[in-house]
C-alpha positions as a Markdown table, in Angstrom:
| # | Residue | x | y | z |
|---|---|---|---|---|
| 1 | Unk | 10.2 | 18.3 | 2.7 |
| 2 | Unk | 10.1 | 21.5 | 1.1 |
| 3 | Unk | 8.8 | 24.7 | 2.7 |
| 4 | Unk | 7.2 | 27.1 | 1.2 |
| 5 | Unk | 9.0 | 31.1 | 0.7 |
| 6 | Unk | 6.8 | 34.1 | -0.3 |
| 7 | Unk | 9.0 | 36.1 | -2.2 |
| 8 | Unk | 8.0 | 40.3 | -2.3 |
| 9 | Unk | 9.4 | 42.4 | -5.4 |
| 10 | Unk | 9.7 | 45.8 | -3.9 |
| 11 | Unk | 11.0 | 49.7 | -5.0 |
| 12 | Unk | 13.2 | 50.9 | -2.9 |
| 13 | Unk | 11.2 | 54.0 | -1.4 |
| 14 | Unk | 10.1 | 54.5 | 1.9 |
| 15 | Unk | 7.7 | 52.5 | 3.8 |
| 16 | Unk | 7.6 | 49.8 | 1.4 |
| 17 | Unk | 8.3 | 47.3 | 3.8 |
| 18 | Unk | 6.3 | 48.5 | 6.5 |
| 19 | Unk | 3.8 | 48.4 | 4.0 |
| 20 | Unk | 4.0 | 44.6 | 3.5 |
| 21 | Unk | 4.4 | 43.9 | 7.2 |
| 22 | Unk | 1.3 | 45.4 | 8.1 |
| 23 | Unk | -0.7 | 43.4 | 5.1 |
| 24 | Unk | 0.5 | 40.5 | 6.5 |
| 25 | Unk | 0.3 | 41.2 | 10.3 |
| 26 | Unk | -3.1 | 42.6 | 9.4 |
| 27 | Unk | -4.4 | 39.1 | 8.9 |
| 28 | Unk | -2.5 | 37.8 | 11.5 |
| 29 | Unk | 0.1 | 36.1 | 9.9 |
| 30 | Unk | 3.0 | 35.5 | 11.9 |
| 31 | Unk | 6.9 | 36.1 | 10.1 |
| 32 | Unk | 9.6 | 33.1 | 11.3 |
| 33 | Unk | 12.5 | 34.2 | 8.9 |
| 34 | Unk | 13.4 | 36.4 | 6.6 |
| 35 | Unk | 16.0 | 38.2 | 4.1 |
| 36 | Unk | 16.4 | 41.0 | 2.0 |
| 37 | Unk | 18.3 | 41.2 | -1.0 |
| 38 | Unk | 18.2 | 44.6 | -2.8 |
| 39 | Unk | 19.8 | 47.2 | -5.2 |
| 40 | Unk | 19.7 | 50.7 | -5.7 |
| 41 | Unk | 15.9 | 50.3 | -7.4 |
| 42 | Unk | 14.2 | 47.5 | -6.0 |
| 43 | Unk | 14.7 | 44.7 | -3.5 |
| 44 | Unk | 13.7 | 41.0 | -3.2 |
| 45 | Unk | 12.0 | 40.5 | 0.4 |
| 46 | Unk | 11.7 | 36.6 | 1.0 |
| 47 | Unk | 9.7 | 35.7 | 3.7 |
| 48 | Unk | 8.9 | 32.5 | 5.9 |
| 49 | Unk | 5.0 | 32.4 | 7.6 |
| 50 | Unk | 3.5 | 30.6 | 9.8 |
| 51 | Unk | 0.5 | 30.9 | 6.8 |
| 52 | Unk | 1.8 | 30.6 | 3.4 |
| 53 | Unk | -0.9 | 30.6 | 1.4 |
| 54 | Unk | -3.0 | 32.7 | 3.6 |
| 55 | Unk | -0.1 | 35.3 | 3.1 |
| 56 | Unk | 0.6 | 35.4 | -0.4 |
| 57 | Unk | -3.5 | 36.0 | -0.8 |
| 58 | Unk | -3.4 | 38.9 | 1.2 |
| 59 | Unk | -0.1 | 40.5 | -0.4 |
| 60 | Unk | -1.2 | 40.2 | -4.1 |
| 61 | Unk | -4.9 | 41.1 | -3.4 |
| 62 | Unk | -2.7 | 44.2 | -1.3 |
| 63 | Unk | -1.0 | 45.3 | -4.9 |
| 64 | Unk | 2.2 | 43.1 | -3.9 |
| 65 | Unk | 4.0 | 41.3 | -6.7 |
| 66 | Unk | 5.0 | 38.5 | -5.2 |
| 67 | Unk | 5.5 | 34.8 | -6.0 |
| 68 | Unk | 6.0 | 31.5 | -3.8 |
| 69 | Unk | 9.3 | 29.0 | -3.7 |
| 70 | Unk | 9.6 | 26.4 | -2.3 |
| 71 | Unk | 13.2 | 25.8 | -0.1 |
| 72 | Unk | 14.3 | 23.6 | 2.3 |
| 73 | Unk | 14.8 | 24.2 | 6.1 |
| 74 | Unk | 17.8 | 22.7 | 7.7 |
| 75 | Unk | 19.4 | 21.9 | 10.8 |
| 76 | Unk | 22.3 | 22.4 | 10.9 |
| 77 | Unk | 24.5 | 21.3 | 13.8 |
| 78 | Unk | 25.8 | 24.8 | 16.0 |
| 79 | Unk | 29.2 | 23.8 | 15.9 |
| 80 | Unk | 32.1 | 25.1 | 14.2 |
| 81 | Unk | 32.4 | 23.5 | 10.8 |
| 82 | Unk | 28.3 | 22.6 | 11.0 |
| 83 | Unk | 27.3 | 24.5 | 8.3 |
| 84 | Unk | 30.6 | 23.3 | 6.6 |
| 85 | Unk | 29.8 | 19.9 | 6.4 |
| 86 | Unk | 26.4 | 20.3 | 5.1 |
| 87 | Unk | 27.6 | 22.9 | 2.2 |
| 88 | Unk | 30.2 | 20.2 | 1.1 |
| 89 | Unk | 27.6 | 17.2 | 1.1 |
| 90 | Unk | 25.8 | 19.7 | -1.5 |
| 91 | Unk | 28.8 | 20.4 | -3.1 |
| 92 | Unk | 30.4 | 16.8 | -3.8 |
| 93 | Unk | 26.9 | 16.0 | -4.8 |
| 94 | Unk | 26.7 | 19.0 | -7.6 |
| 95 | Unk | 23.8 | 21.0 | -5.8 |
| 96 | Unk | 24.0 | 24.4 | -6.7 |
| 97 | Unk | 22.8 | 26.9 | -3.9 |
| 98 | Unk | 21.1 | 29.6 | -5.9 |
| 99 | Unk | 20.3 | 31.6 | -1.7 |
| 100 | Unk | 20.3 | 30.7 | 1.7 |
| 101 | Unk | 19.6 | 32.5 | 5.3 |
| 102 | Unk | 19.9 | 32.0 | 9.0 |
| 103 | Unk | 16.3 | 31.1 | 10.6 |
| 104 | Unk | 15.1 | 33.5 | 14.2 |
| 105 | Unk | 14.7 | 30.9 | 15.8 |
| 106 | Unk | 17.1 | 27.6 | 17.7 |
| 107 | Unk | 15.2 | 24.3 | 18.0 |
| 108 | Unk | 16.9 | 21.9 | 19.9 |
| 109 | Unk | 20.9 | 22.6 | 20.3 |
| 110 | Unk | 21.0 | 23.0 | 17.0 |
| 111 | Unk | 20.4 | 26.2 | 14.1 |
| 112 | Unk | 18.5 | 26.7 | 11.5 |
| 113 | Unk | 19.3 | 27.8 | 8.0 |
| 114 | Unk | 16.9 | 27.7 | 4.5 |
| 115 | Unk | 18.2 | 26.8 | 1.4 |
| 116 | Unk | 17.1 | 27.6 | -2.1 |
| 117 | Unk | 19.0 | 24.9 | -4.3 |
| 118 | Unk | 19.2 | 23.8 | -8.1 |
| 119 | Unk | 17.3 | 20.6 | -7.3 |
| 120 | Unk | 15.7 | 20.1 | -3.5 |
| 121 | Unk | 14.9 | 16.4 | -3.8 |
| 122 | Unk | 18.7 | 15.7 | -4.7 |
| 123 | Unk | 19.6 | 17.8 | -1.9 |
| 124 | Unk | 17.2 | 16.5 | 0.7 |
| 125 | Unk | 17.8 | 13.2 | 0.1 |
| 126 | Unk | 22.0 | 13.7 | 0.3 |
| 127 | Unk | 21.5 | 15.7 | 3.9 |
| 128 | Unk | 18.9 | 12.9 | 4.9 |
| 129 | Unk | 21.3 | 10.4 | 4.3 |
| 130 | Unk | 23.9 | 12.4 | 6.3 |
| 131 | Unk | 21.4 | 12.1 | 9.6 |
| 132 | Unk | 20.9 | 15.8 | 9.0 |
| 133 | Unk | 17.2 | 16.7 | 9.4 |
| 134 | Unk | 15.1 | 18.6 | 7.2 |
| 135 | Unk | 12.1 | 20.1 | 9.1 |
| 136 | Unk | 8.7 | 20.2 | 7.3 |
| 137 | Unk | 6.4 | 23.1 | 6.3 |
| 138 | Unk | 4.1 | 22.8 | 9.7 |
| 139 | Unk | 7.3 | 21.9 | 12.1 |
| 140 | Unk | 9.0 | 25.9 | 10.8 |
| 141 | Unk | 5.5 | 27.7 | 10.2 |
| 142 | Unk | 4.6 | 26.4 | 14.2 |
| 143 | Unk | 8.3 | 27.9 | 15.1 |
């Protein structure tokens, strides 16, 4: 069950990203995760809403360049060697993880992490089969 990622290309000036949080917060769209990734030029903002749609509207019709992905949302066990055991299951299987973040937020006992991988049905399915939950798009956007 894939989730959808807005994904933000932004210069590296000032008050860019204040800039993109107040689009979005301006139509009251909610962030649950998010990671930066930048060089000395630009940066690659990647975003989880509680409105994905709603919120890639309102940044591109704001002058954004942005673009949606679809990743997978994980739970991963909060134990040492949790996050282990689910990189190996991708690993033995030949899933490449292009990205992946910590989520905000704890549900359960357990953490969160999204995953951008090579091929999320492959991935999904191999975690699944593990007992390892992957949460759907309204499950994280309701986070």
């Amino acid at each position: 069950m894939p989730i959808k990622q807005i994904s933000v290309f932004l210069e590296n000036k000032c008050g860019r990203l204040a800039s993109v949080t107040r689009t979005i917060g301006d139509h009251d769209i909610n962030i649950r995760a998010f990671s930066i990734a930048d060089t000395t030029d630009f940066g690659i903002l990647r975003l989880i809403v509680n409105r994905p749609d709603d919120a890639f509207k309102a940044l591109r019709e704001g002058g954004f360049t942005v673009s949606m992905t679809e990743v997978l949302a994980v739970q991963i066990p909060d134990r040492p060697g949790g996050l282990a055991g689910v990189l190996e299951l991708m690993q033995e299987a030949g899933v490449n993880i292009e990205y992946m973040y910590a989520f905000s937020a704890k549900i359960s006992k357990d953490a969160l992490a999204v995953f951008r991988v090579e091929n999320s049905k492959v991935a999904e399915r191999l975690i699944a089969e593990k007992g390892i939950r992957v949460l759907g798009g309204e499950e994280v956007y309701d986070l």
